[in-house]
C-alpha positions, 0 to 999 in steps of 0.5 A, spaced: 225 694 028 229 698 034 236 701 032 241 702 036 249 705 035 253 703 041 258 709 041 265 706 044 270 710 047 274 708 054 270 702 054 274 698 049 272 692 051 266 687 049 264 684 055 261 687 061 260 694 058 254 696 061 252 700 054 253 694 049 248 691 054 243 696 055 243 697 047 243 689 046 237 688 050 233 694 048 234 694 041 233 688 035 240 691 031 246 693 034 252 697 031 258 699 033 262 705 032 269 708 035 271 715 033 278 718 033 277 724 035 281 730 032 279 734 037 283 731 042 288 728 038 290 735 034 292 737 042 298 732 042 304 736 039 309 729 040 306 724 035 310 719 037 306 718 042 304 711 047 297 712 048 294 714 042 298 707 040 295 703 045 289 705 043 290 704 037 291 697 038 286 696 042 281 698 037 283 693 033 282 688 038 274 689 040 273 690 031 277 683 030 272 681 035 266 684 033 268 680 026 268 673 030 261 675 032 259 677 025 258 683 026 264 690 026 266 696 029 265 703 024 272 707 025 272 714 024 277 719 024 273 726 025 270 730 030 266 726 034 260 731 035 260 731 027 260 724 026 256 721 030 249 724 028 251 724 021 253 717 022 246 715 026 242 718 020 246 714 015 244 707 018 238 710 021 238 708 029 233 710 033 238 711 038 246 713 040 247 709 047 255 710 050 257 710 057 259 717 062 266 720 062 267 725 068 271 730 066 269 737 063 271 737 056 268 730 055 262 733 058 261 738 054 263 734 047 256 729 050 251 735 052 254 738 044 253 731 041 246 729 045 243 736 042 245 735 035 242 728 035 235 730 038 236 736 032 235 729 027 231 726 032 235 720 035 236 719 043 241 718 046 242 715 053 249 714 058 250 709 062 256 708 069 261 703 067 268 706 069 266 707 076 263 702 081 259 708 084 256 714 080 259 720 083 252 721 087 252 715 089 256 717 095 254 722 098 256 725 106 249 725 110 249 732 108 248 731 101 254 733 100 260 731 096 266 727 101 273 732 102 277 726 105 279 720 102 277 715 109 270 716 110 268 716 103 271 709 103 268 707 108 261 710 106 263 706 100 265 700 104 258 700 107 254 700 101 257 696 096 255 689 095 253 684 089 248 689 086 254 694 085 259 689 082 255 684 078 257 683 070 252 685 065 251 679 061 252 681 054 252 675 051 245 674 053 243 678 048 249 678 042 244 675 036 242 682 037 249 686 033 247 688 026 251 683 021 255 688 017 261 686 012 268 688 015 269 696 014 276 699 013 280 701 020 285 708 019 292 705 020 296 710 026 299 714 021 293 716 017 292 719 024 298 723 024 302 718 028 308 713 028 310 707 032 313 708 039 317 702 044 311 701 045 312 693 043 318 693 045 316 694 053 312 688 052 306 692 055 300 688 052 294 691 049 287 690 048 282 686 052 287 679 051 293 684 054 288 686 060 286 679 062 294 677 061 295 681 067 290 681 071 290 673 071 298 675 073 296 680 079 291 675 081 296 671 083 300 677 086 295 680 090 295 677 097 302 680 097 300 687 094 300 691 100 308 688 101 311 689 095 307 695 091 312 701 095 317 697 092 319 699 084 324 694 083 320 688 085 314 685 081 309 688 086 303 693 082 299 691 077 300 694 071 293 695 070 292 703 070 293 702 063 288 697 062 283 701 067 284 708 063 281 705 057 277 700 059 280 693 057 278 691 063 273 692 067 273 695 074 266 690 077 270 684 075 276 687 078 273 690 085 269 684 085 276 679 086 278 685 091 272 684 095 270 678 096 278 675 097 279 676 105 287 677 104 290 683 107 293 684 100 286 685 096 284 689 101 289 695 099 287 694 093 281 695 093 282 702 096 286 703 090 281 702 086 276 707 090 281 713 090 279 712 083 272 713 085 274 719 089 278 723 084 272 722 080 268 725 085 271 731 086 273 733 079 265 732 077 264 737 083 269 742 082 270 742 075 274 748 075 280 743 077 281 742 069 282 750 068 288 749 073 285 751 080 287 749 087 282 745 091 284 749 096 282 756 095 287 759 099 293 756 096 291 758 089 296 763 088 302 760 092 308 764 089 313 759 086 319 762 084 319 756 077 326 757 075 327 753 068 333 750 070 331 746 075 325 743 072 328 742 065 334 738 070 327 735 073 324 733 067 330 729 064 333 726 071 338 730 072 337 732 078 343 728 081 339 726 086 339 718 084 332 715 085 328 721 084 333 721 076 331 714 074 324 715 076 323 720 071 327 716 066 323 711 067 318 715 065 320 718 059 322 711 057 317 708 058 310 712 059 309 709 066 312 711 074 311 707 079 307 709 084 310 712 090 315 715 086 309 719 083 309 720 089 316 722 091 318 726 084 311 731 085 313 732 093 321 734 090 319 739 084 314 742 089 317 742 094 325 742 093 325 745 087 319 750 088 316 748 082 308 750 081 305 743 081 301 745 075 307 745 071 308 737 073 302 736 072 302 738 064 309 734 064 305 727 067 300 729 062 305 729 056 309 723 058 304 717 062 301 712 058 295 710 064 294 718 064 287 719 067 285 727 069 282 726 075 287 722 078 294 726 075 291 731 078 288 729 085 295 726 085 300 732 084 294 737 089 296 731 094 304 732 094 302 740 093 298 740 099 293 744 095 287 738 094 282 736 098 285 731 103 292 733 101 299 731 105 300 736 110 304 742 106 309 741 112 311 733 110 316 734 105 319 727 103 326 726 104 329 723 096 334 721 099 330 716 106 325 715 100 331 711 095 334 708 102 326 705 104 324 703 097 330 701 094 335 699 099 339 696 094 339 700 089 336 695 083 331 699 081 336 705 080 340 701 076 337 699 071 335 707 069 342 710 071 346 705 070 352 711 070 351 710 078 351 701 077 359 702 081 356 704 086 355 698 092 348 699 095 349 704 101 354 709 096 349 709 091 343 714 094 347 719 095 354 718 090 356 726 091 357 725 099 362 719 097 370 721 097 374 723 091 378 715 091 371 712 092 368 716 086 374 713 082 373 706 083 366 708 081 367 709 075 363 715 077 365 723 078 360 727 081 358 733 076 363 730 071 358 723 068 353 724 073 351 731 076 352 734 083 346 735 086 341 742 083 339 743 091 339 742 097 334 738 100 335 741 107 336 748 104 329 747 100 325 744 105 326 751 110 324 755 103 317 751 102 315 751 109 317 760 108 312 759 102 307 755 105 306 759 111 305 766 108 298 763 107 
């Protein structure tokens, strides 16, 4: 009888995952395994940290629903590439199946784990699951990997169709899931960690919590391309989370997008293939993990990096409103919205004169949807350093940002309630008003609220100094 271990990571689902599938089909019993890897988890020094404890809670959930299905998940808290051989001899499997990651440390880990199981004779097959296309799937006429966004998107445009979207039918092949007794699971703080605000942001885990919010946006997406610049408003999806450790899966969320005609949907979808395209690029410039502008000729651009100004940045001080209830915003709650990744990049780049790399670690830390590729692609796009960057002289103004997205100054609001006084067109840029108004606001500029740190007209013609000497 064929054996197999299905090897669960950022696939933390029970449902269309192609390599449950795949073991399922091809082998008459099935075990389950998720490790919490020391090796990644002996990196992060805060250990009050949101991801480790969504996944966490994640994890419970696919093991409670194995139980229901009279079968288990096997938790293990060790390294990975010592684990999985040695849990693949203990039950005996022909073979490890799990499903590709395309970052180079994850890489690295599969290739070690692919050898040490071949040493005691177990194979080990991968499989695409958290991209629509493979990252050669897409490729120029060429042969070539795309560099900017627009033609890759209608490359994928053109090929995907119900091949590339349809769910793999787990069910199908269920009986085949080996019926062990329930195994203990590690509680988070046998992980070294404690509890967050994670339950008081009402942010829902697991599959069920990746439904609840997809069922909810769905309702939402004929509207998305209105309301998603908008951060005070209920415009996003909230599922990056969800698509980071696969609670969802991105066939049934592209499939929705694709075959809906609303303008909305659309934009979504667009969305969702950025994703694609960062996993392409990083998969073909690995060296982007170690730090590397993808533009060769930026790599050592001459940041003047004061400290100051981006501890200032980092704890929304900058006195710049809408740029300071972003980045409280994410240190609240592990999540930015997504223009305003946009904004608060665009500003510790090029009105701080801060080396994007330098954001790029503090998003790291700080997001709970982080996904490498993406942060990345993200802060290369506002650095101008990356591969169909915003041009290096388009500098985002914080304060037309703020009046554009937030006219009202709801969202400002609520994570700088020291500026809440203010009425809506003061509240952009409170140090411009007079002493008596500043007064009546509750609200002195320096005193309870810093002045500005800098002058955005000042530093714009500094970041273009700096640019053009490259």
């Amino acid at each position: 009888m064929k054996t197999a271990l299905v090897w669960f990571r950022r696939d933390l689902r029970d449902f269309d995952h192609a390599a449950l599938f795949h073991a399922l089909k091809e082998n008459k019993q099935v075990y389950s395994v998720f490790v919490f890897d020391t090796d990644i988890l002996d990196q992060l020094s805060d250990k009050t940290d949101r991801r480790v404890e969504f996944i966490w809670e994640s994890v419970l959930e696919l093991k409670q629903a194995l139980n229901r299905r009279g079968s288990d998940l096997i938790v293990l808290h060790e390294r990975a590439i010592e684990a999985l051989p040695r849990l693949a001899q203990q039950l005996r499997v022909q073979a490890v199946y799990s499903n590709r990651d395309y970052e180079p440390e994850a890489i690295r880990r599969d290739q070690l784990v692919a050898l040490s199981l071949k040493e005691v004779g177990v194979g080990f097959y991968q499989f695409k699951d958290q991209a629509i296309f493979h990252e050669d799937e897409i490729m120029t006429q060429a042969g070539k990997p795309y560099t900017v966004f627009t033609p890759y998107k209608n490359a994928v445009l053109s090929k995907l169709s119900d091949f590339y979207l349809k769910s793999y039918p787990v069910d199908a092949y269920i009986a085949h899931l080996a019926k062990v007794a329930n195994a203990l699971m590690p509680s988070l703080e046998s992980l070294g960690f404690t509890r967050t605000n994670l339950k008081q942001l009402r942010l829902p885990t697991g599959m069920s919590g990746g439904w609840s919010l997809f069922d909810d946006f769905v309702t939402r997406m004929p509207d998305y391309h209105n309301k998603r610049d908008f951060p005070a408003i209920k415009g996003s999806s909230y599922l990056s989370v969800h698509l980071r450790f696969g609670t969802v899966s991105i066939r049934q969320l592209a499939s929705k997008a694709w075959y809906s005609t609303e303008e909305g949907a659309r934009i979504w979808l667009n969305e969702l293939i950025w994703r694609d395209f960062y996993f392409q690029v990083l998969y073909f410039r690995p060296n982007l993990a170690e730090g590397r502008a993808y533009k060769r000729e930026y790599e050592h651009l001459n940041y003047p990096n004061n400290l100051g100004l981006f501890e200032a940045w980092c704890q929304g001080q900058t006195g710049y409103p809408m740029v300071d209830a972003a980045m409280r915003q994410l240190n609240t709650t592990g999540y930015m919205h997504n223009r305003l990744r946009m904004v608060t990049a665009s500003f510790l780049v090029k009105d701080l004169l801060v080396d994007w790399r330098w954001g790029e670690r503090y998003f790291a830390e700080k997001l709970i949807d982080f996904d490498f590729s993406a942060n990345n692609g993200g802060w290369q796009w506002a650095a101008s350093t990356g591969c169909d960057a915003q041009p290096y002289f388009r500098i985002f103004n914080p304060i037309a940002q703020s009046k554009r997205f937030d006219k009202n100054g709801q969202f400002i609001r609520q994570y700088v309630p020291e500026l809440s006084e203010y009425d809506d067109e003061m509240i952009h840029q409170p140090w411009s008003n007079s002493s008596f108004q500043q007064q009546m606001a509750l609200n002195i500029t320096g005193q309870n609220y810093p002045a500005p740190i800098v002058d955005h007209g000042l530093q714009r013609e500094k970041a273009l100094g700096l640019y053009k000497k490259y």
